[in-house]
N, C-alpha and C positions, 0 to 999 in steps of 0.2 A: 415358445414365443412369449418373449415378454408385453404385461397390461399396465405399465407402471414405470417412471424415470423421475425418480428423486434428486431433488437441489443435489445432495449432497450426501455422502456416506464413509463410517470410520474405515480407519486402516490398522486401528490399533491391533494386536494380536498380545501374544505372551511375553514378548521384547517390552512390551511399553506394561505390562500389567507386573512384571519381575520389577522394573526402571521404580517403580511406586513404591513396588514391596521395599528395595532395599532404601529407600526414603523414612520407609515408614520403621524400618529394623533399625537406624539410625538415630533415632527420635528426634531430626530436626528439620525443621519443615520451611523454614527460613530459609530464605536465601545465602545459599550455601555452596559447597563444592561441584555439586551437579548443573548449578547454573555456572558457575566459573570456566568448568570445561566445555557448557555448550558453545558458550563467547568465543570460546577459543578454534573452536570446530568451526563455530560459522563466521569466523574470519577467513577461514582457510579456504571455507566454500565460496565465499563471495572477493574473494583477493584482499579484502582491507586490512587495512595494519589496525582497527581497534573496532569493536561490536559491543553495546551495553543493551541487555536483554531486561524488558519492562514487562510491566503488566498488562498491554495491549498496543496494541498498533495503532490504538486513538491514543494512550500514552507516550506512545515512539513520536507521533507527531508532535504533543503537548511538549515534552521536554526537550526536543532537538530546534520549533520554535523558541523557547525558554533560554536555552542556550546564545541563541546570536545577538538577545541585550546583556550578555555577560561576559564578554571575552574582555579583556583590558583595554583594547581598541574595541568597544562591541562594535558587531556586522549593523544591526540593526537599530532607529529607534521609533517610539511612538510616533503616529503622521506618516511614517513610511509609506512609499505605493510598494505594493508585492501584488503581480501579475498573477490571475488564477482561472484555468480550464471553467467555464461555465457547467462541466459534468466532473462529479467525484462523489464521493462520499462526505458526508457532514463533518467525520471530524480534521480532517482535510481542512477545514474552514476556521473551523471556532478557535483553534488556538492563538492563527492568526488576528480572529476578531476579538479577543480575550485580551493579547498582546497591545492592543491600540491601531494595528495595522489600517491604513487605507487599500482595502482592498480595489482587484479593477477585473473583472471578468471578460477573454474572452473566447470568442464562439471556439467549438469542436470541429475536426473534419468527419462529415458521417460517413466517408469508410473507414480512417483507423480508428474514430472515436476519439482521438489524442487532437494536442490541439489542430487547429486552423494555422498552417505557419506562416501566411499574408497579412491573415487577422495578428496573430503573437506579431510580426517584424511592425504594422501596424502601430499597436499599440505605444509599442516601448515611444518613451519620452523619457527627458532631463531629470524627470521625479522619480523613475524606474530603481530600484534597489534591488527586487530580488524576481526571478519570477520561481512558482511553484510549479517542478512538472510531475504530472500525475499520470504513470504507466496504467494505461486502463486495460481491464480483463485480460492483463495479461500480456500486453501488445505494449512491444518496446515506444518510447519516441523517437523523432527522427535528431538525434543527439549531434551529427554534425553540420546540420541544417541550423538547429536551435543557437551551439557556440557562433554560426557562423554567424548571426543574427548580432548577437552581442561581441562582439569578439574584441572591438576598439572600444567596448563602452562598458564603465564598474559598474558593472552587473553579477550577479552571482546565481546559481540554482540551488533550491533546495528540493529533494527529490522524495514523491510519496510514491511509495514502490509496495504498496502493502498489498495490492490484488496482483503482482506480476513477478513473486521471489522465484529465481530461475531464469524469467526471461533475459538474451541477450540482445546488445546491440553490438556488429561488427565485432563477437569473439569476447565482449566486455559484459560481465553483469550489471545489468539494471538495481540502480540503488547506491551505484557507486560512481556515477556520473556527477553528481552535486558536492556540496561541501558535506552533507549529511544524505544519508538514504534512508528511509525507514521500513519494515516489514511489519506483516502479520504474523502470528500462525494460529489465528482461531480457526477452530473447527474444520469449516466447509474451505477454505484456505490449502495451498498447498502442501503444509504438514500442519499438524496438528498438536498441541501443549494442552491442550486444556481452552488456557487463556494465555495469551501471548504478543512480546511482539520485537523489535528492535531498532535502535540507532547505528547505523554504521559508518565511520569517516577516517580519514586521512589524519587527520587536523589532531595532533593531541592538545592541545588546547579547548579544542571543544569535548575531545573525551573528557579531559577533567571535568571539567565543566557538566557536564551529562553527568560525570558518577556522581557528582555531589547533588545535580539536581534530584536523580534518579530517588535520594534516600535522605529526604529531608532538610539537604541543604548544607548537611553537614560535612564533617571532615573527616569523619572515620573514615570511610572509603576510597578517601583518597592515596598515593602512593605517598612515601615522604618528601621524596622530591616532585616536586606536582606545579603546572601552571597556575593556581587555582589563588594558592595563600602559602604561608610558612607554617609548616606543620612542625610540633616538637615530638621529639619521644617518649613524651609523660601521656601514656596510654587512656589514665583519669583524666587530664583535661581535655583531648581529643576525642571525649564519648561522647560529650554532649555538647559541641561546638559548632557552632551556623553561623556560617559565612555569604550564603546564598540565600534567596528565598525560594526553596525547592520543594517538591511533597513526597510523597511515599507513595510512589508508580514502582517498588521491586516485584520481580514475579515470585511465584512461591516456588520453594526445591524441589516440588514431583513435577512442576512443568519443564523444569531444567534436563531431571533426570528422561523423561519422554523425550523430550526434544533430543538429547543424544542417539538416540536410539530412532528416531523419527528423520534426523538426519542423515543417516545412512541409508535411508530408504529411498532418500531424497531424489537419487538421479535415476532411477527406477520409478519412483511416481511422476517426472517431470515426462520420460522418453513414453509413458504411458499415457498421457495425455498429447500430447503430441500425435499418437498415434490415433487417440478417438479425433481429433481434430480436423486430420488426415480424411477421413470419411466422412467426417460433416460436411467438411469442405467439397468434397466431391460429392454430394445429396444437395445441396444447399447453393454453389455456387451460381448455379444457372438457372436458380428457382426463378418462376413467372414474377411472383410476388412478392417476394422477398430476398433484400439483402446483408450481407454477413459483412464483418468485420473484416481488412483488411490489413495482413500480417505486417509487420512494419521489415521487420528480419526474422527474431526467433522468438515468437511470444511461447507462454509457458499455458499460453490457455486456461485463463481461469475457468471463463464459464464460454457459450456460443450466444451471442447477441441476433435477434431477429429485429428485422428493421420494416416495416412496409414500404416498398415500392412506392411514388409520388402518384403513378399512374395507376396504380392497384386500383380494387375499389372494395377491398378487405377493409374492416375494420379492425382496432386492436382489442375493441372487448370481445369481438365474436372469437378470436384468436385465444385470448385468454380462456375465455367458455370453452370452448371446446378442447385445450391442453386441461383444465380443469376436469372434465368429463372421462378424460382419458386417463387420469391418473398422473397427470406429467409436471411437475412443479415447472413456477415458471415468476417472474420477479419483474420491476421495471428496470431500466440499464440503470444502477446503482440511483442516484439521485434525479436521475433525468436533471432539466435546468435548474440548477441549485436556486437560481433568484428566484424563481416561483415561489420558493417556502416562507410561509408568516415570519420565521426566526430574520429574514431580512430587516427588519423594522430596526435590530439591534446593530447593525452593521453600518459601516463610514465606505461605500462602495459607490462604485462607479460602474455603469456598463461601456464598453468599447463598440462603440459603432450597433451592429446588429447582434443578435445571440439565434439567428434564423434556424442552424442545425440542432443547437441545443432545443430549442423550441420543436421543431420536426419531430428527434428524437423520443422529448419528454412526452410526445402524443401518439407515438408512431413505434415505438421500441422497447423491445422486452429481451431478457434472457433466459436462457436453460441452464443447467450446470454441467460443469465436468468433471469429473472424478480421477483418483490416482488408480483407477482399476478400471478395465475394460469396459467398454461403453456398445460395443456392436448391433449388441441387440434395439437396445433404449435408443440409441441414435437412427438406427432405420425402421422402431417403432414411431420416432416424432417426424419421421418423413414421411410416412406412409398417414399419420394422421394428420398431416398439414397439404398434402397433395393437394 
């Protein structure tokens, strides 16, 4: 019997520790051929015709924001409203608010945790450009609800898919519902690089656009025939040539080389989660006191979200205490109500009506993690100590 369930744990093995070596027997550690063919692979995995691999998933956000004041026609400009989940993770936020954007918040549904789609159809107004939909823990959105919402009105989605790589909606991967999707793969994440993260879309125009942000703004990287600029074949003037103002979000070549190798594990740690899931769900569903997330279609299960009951009379620090005690890692739902945090002060936002779940949530709600490796034991050790 297990005394102990950790956030999170590697999967790496001798595939990812050889994926280094031959990194390292090559002596280039740049961004190089090992990342070239992960793009390639995790196009194939996720359906999209183009994938540009960054240094983090707070990067995939940064520069796929970055991109939509840069198309010829750009999507976007300063003053913008862009629609955003009052629960996500921080950098989810800042690029936007980095961008110039007018943000407008709103409330969560607290069984899928995704948005409120009364509150979202609510919102939208005449100023509406973009909304941001944010797949949480894993848990698709309800994507034909959302177009349905917008469908007569120039609107667009930009999609942060970084806790939910895997999940689908209706047979589609999640990520590729918007003009851009973005992923993780730090760590405790679905697979794991090191540090990681991606862009994926349709649009080649915005790919250009992405590889030149990706690497300084310049033009190396670009193809010669490119939406971007007119590039020559004089290799010397094309080193050092910026056309964009981009930075230097490449990932390094041993996360490229891991991630190939990490990707193939990939639908092996997805159907493995799923399965811990599977029995959470059945411990968990008809607790007294607490409620769980509910699946949209096919979430990939990042982590299990506990919620207290309104009529409970649990508390959540006794909760925490006592996973604490037990050995059992345990977190708040990602940011709980993002407008709670002092970093608002910086921001040109707006709230929509109420934020009553996000608020519930941020006082009332915590998670556990899930792993790409059997959970049986650790999942009916946290039932058994939450009884």
């Amino acid at each position: 019997m297990v005394n102990s369930y950790p956030l999170a744990s590697s999967t790496w093995n001798e595939k990812e520790l050889a994926a280094i070596q031959s990194v390292i027997n090559r002596d280039m550690y740049t961004m190089g051929e090992s990342v070239a063919q992960f793009e390639k692979d995790f196009c194939k995995f996720t359906g999209s015709k183009y994938a540009v691999m960054v240094s983090s998933g707070s990067t995939a956000n940064l520069i796929a924001t970055a991109s939509l004041f840069y198309t010829k026609n750009p999507k976007l400009k300063r003053g913008d409203e862009v629609i955003v989940p009052a629960v996500s993770w921080s950098t989810t936020y800042f690029p936007l608010q980095q961008y110039g954007l007018k943000l407008k918040f709103v409330d969560i549904d607290l069984e899928t945790l995704n948005y409120d789609l009364e509150a979202l159809s609510s919102a939208i107004t005449d100023d509406t450009k973009m909304i941001m939909t944010v797949n949480l823990l894993g848990n698709p959105n309800d994507f034909d609800a959302i177009y349905g919402i917008i469908e007569d009105k120039d609107i667009f989605i930009l999609e942060d898919n970084c806790e939910s790589m895997g999940a689908e909606y209706k047979g589609k991967q999640t990520g590729t519902f918007g003009v851009m999707g973005t992923f993780s793969t730090f760590f405790s994440h679905h697979m794991a690089t090191m540090e990681g993260g991606f862009v994926v879309t349709d649009d080649e125009e915005l790919y250009h656009v992405l590889l030149s942000m990706r690497a300084h703004g310049w033009t190396r990287n670009l193809p010669k025939e490119n939406k971007v600029c007119t590039k020559s074949d004089d290799w010397f003037e094309e080193s050092f040539r910026f056309v964009l103002p981009g930075y230097n979000v490449r990932p390094v070549e041993m996360s490229g080389a891991v991630g190939i190798e990490q990707l193939k594990k990939l639908p092996n740690f997805l159907k493995t989660r799923r399965e811990n899931a599977k029995l959470f769900v059945e411990l968990f569903e008809n607790h007294p006191d607490i409620m769980i997330q509910k699946d949209i279609d096919s979430s990939s299960w990042f982590g299990f979200s506990l919620i207290i009951k309104p009529e409970s009379k649990l508390k959540r620090e006794d909760i925490v205490k006592k996973l604490q005690e037990n050995n059992i890692d345990c977190r708040p739902i990602v940011t709980g109500n993002f407008t709670r945090n002092e970093v608002m002060k910086y921001f040109d936002y707006t709230i929509h009506n109420e934020l009553k779940n996000a608020d519930y949530l941020h006082q009332n709600g915590l998670f556990v993690g899930n792993h790409q490796v059997g959970l049986e034991e650790e999942i009916r050790y946290l039932s058994e100590v939450l009884l």
